[in-house]
C-alpha positions as CSV (number, residue, x, y, z in Angstrom):
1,X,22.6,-27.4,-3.8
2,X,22.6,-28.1,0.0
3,X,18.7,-27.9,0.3
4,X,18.1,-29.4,-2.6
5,X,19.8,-32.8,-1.0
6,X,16.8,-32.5,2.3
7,X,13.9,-31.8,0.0
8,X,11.5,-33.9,-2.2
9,X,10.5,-32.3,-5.3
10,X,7.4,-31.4,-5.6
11,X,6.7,-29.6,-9.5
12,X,10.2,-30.2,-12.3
13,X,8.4,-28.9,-15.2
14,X,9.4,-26.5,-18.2
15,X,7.5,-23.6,-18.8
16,X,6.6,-22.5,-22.2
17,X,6.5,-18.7,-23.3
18,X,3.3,-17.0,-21.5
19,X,3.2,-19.7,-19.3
20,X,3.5,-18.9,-15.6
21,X,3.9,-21.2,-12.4
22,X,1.7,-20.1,-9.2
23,X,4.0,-20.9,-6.4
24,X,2.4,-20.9,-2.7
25,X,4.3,-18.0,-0.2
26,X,6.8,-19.5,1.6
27,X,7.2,-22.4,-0.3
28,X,10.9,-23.2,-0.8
29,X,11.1,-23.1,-4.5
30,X,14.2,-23.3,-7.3
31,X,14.2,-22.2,-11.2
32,X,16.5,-21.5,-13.9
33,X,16.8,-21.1,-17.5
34,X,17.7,-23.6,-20.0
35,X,20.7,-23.0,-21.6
36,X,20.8,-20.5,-24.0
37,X,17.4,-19.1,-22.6
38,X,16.5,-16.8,-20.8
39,X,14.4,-16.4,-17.4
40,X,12.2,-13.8,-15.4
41,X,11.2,-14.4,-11.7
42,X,8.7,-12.0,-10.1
43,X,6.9,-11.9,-7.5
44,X,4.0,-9.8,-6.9
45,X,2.6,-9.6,-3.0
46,X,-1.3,-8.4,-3.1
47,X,-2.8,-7.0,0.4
48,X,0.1,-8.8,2.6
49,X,1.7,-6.0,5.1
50,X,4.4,-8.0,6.4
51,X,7.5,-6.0,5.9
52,X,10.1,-5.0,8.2
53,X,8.6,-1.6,7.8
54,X,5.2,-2.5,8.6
55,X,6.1,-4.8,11.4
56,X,8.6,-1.7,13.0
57,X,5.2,1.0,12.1
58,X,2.8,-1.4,14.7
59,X,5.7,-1.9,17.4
60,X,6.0,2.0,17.4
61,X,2.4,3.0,17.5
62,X,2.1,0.4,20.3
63,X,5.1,1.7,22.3
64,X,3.4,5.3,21.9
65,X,0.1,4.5,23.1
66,X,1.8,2.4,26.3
67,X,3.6,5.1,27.2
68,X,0.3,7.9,26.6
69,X,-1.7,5.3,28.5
70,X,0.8,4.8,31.7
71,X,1.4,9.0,31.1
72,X,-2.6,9.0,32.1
73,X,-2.6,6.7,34.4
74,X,-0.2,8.6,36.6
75,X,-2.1,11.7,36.1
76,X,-5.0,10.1,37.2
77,X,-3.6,8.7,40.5
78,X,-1.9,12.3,41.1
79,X,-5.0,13.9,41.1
80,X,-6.5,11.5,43.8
């Protein structure tokens, strides 16, 4: 209810049974049911690898290879 107050609607529309509304990602977005009715909201994500997972997997594999470069690095200037 507070967002709704600093927003302009953009789509107020009811869907039908087999219809489906695309909504854009990361578009702020609100639905609900009529009354008496009943509502399914699902969102499916195709090729996007921006998790919390896949974010922590990159941070990781780039803190490893930092430290395997600097461990060469220093190997190299030892054996100078």
């Amino acid at each position: 209810e507070q967002v709704s107050k600093h927003l302009k609607v953009a789509v107020s529309t009811v869907l039908e049974p087999g219809d489906f509304l695309y909504v854009p990602r990361g578009m702020v977005h609100q639905a609900r049911a009529l009354e008496g009715a009943h509502s399914l909201h699902l969102t499916i994500s195709v090729g996007q690898h921006n998790s919390w997972a896949d974010l922590l997997a990159m941070a990781l594999q780039d803190a490893v290879q930092r430290v395997v470069m600097n461990d060469r690095c220093h190997e190299a200037a030892e054996l100078r």
